[in-house]
C-alpha positions in Angstrom: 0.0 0.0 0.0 1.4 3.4 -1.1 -1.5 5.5 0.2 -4.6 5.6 2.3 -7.8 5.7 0.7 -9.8 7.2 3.6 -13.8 7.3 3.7 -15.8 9.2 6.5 -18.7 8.9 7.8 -20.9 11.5 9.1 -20.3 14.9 7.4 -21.0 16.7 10.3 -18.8 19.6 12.1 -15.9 17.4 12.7 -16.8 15.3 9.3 -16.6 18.2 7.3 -13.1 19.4 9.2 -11.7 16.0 8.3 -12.9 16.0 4.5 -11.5 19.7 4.1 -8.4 18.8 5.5 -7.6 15.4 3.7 -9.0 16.9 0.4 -6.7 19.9 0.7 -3.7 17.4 0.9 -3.0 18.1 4.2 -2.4 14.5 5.5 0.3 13.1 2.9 -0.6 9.5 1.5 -3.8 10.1 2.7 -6.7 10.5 -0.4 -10.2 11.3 0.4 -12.1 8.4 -1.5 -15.5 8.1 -0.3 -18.2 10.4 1.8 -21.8 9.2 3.7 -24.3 10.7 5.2 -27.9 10.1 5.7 -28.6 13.7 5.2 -30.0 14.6 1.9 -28.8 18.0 2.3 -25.0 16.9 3.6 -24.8 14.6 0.4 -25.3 17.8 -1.9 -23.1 19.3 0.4 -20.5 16.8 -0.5 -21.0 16.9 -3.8 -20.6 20.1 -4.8 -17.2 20.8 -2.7 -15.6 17.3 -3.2 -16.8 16.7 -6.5 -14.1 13.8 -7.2 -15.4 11.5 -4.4 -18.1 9.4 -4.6 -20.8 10.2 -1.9 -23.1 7.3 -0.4 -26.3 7.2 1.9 -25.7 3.9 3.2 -22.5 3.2 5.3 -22.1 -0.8 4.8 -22.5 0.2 0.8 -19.8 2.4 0.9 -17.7 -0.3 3.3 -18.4 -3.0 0.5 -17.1 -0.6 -2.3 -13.7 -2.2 -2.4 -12.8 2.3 -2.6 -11.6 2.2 0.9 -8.2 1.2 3.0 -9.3 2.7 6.5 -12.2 5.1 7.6 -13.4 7.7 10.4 -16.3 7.3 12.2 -17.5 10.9 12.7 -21.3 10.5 13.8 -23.2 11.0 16.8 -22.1 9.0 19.6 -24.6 5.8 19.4 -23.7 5.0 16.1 -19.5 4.8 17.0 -19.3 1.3 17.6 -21.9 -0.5 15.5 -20.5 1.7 12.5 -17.0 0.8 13.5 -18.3 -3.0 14.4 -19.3 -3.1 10.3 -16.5 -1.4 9.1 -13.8 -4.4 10.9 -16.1 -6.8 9.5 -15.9 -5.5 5.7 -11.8 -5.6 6.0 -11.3 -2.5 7.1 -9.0 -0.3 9.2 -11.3 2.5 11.7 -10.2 5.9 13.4 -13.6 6.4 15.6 -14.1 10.4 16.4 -14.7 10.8 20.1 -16.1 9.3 22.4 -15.8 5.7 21.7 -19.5 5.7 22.5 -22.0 6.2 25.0 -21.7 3.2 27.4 -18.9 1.1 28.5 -20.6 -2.3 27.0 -21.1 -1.0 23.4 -17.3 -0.2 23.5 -15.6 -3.4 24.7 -17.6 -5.0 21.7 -16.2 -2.7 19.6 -12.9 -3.6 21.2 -13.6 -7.3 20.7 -14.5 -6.4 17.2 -11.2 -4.6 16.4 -9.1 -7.1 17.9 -10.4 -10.0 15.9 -10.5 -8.0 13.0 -6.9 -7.4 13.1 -7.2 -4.2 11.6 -5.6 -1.0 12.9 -7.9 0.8 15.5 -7.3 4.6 16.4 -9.2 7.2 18.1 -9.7 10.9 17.0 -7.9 12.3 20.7 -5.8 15.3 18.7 -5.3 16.5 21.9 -2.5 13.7 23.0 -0.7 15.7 19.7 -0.5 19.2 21.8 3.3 19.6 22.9 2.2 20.7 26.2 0.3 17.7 27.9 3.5 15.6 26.1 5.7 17.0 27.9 3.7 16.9 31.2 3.5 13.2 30.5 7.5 12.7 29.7 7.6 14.6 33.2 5.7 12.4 35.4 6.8 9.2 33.5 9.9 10.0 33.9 9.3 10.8 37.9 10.6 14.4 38.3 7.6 15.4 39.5 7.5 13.0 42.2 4.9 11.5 43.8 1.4 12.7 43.0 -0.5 14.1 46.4 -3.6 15.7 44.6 -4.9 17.0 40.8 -7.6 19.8 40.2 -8.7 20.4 36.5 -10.9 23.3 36.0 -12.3 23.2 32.9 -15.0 25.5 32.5 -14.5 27.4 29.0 -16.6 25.2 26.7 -19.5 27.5 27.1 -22.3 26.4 25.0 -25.2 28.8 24.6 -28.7 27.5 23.6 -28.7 27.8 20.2 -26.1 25.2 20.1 -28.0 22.3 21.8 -30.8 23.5 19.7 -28.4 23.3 16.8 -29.0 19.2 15.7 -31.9 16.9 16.9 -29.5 14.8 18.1 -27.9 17.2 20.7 -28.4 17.2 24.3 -30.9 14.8 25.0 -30.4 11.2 26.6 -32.1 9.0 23.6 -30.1 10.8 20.9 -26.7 11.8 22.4 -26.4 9.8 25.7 -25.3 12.9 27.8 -24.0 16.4 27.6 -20.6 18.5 28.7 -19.1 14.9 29.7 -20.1 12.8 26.4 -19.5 15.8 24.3 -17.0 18.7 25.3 -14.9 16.4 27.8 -13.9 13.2 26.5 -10.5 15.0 25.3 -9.4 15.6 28.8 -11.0 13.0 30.6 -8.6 10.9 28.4 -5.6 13.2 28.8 -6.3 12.6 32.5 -5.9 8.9 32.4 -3.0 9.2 30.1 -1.4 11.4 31.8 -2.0 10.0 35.8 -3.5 6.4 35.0 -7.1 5.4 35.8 -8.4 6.2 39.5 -9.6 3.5 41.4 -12.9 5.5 42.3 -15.3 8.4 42.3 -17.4 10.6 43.9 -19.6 13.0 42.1 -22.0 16.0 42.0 -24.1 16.5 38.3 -26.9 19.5 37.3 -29.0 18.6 34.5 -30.5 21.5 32.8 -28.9 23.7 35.3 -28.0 26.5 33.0 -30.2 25.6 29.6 -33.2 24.0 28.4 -31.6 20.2 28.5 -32.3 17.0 30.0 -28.4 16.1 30.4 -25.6 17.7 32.3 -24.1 21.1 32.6 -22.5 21.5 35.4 -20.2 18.6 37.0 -17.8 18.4 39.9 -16.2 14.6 40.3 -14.4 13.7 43.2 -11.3 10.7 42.5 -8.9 8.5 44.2 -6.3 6.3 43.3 -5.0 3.3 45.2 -2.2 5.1 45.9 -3.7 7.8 48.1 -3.1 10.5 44.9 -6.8 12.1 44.5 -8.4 14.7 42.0 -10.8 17.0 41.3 -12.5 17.4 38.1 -14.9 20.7 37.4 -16.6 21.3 33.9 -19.1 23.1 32.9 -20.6 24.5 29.8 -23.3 27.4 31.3 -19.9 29.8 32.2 -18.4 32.8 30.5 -15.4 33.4 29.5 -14.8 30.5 31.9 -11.2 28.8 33.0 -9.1 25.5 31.8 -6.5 25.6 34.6 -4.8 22.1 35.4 -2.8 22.0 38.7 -0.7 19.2 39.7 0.7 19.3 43.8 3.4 16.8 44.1 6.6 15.8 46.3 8.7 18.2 44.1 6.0 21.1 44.2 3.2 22.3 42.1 3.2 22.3 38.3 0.6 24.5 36.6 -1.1 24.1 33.2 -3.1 27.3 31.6 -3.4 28.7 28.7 -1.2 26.2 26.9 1.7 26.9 29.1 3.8 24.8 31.9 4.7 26.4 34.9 7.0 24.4 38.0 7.4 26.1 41.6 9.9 23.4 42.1 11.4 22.5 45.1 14.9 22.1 45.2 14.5 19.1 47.4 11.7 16.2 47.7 9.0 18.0 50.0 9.0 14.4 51.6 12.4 14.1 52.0 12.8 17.6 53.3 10.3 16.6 56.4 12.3 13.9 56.9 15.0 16.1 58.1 13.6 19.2 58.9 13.4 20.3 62.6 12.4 24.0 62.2 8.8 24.7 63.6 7.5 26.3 60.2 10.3 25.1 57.8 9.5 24.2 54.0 11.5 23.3 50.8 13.5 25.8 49.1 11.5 26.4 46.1 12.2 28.1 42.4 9.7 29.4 39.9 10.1 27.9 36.3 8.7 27.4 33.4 8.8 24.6 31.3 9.8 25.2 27.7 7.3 23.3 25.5 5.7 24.6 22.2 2.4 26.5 23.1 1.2 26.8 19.7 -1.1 23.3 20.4 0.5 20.8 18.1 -0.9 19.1 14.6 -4.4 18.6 16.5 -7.0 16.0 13.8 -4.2 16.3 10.9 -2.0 14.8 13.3 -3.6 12.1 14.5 -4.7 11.5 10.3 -0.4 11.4 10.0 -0.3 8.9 12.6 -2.5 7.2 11.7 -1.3 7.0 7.6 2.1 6.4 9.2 1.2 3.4 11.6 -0.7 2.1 8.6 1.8 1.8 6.3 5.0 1.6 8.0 4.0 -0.7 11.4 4.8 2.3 13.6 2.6 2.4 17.6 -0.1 4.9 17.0 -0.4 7.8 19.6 -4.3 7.6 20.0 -5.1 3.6 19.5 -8.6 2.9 19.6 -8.8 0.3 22.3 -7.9 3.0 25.1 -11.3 5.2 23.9 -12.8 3.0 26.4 -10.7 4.2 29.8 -11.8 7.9 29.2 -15.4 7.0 28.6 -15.4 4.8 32.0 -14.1 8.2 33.5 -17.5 9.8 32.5 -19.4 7.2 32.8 -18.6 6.7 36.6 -19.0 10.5 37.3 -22.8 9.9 35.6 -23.4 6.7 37.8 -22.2 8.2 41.3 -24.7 11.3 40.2 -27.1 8.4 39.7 -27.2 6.2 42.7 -25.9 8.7 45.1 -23.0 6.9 45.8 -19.0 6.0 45.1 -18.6 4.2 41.6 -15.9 1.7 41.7 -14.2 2.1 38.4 -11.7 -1.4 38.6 -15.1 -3.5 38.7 -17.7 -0.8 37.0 -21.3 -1.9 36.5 -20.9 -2.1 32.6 -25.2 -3.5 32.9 -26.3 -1.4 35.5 -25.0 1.5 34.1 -27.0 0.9 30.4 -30.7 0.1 32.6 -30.4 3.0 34.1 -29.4 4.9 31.2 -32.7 3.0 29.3 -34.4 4.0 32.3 -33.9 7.9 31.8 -34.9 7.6 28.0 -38.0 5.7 28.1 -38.9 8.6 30.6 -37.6 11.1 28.3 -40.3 13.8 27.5 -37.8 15.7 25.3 -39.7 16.9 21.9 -36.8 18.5 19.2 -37.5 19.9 16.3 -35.9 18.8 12.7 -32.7 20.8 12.2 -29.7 20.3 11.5 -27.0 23.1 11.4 -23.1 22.6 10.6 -20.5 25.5 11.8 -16.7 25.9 11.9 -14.9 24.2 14.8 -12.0 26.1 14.6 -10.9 27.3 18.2 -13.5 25.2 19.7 -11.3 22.2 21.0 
């Protein structure tokens, strides 16, 4: 294989982004060879600015068109695995957009799926491509930040107003999308936070639904973790506050490290805060402590069009990819815990989560759905919303 003929499906927002950008020639070995959508009006869409690719309604057709190498799965959430379930089973290779899906059991088929396929598997999570949170990872792999005491993300500028939930029928309601800030905005960090500090063991959370708009799903979420080792976080998003914050603060045995806007600062001590108390007699002593920064590009990395190289790389070289598809389902665990503690009023134990439980519950809240949307469907530019 010389090149990657690449089909997507779903020209949505992020559908459209990744047609643009392969059709421009921005991903090299990488040929934008097939387009579907259910839409009527998305298929004109497609036709009239890709005129060269052929556009389909039906997703297995286009899978069984023999046009394809690999394909993104760029729909609303539901549909992830069963499209990516079809697309392994017609020979193909899948990037799924996030989040893997909606619940933990529709993705560890998927997994199974991919796995038996033998097929490459990746995930859309452009933000593992960002220099900053690599960086932050090589630090705390590498253990010069110590040990971990405590983690605080506050992510709270993915303000949303109405006419964006009002924006697709699909939007915002449990039936159609399966959630809201957690299954939409968040799955990017909630993945950088188990890549970057591993999976907690388990959490405690506080959700509003409708709290700030006219939705059935969250808005508003604080979630309290731990980890076996005693390290525990706190996680705040919401999407009802303007201009909001995205500040990431790491305390550790070296000091505290300090993510915002795209930058890494370190008050590091010059000694181990826990060695330092070994020692220290003085009543009110503490750890001589410098203020650095860390140097890492702040310009936000190759975002989708790197993760479209990685994966065109992996696929025809053999190299690891940065974002495989199989971990999709440690981030979604993440937020689907937060929404079970919310729940049952309770801690959700993420090493043995409730895969069942978790769906009934989740059946439970759209058979009692009495959320009526109307037919629209509107497409904008996502540039500077990630």
């Amino acid at each position: 294989m010389e090149k990657v003929r690449f089909g997507i499906v779903g020209l949505g927002n992020m559908g459209t982004t990744h047609a643009k950008n392969v059709y421009a020639g921005k991903v090299p070995k990488m040929e934008l060879a097939g387009i579907c959508d259910i839409a009527e009006g998305r298929r004109k869409y497609a036709k009239e600015h890709f005129p060269e690719v052929p556009v389909f309604e039906d997703a297995k057709e286009m899978f069984a068109s023999g046009l394809l190498d690999a394909v993104i799965i760029a729909t609303p959430h539901y549909d992830h695995p069963p499209l990516a379930i079809a697309a392994f089973e017609a020979g193909l290779n899948v990037i799924t957009e996030k989040p893997a899906g909606v619940y933990t059991a529709q993705v560890l088929e998927m997994n199974a799926a991919a796995e038996k396929s033998g097929k490459l598997f990746g995930i859309m999570y452009n933000q593992r491509t960002n220099p900053v949170y690599r960086k932050l990872r090589q630090m705390i792999q590498s253990g010069q930040l110590g040990g971990i005491k405590r983690i605080n993300w506050i992510i709270t500028d993915w303000y949303r107003p109405q006419a964006y939930h009002d924006s697709c029928t699909w939007r915002s309601t449990w039936k159609t999308e399966g959630g809201g800030a957690l299954i939409n905005q968040n799955p990017h960090q909630l993945d950088l936070w188990q890549w970057l500090f591993g999976m907690p063991k388990r959490i405690m959370s506080h959700v509003s639904f409708g709290k700030y708009y006219d939705i059935e799903v969250e808005d508003d979420v604080t979630a309290f973790m731990e980890y076996e080792n005693g390290t525990t976080g706190v996680y705040i998003t919401a999407t009802g506050e303007a201009p909001g914050t995205n500040r990431l603060e790491i305390s550790c045995d070296m000091g505290c490290v300090v993510v915002e806007n795209n930058k890494i600062s370190f008050k590091r001590n010059v000694e181990s805060e826990r060695e330092f108390n070994a020692h220290n007699t003085e009543i009110f002593g503490r750890p001589e402590c410098w203020d650095c920064i860390v140097p890492a590009e702040t310009d936000g990395g190759p975002q989708h069009i790197g993760i479209l190289k990685d994966f065109t790389k992996a696929l025809l070289t053999g190299s690891e990819l940065l974002a495989p598809g199989y971990e999709g389902i440690k981030g979604l665990t993440i937020s689907n815990a937060i929404h079970y503690s919310a729940w049952t009023g309770g801690w959700a134990d993420l090493e043995h989560f409730p895969h069942d439980d978790f769906k009934r519950i989740l059946d439970e809240k759209i058979a009692n759905s009495t959320v009526v949307k109307k037919e629209i469907q509107r497409t904008a530019d996502t540039d500077n919303t990630y």
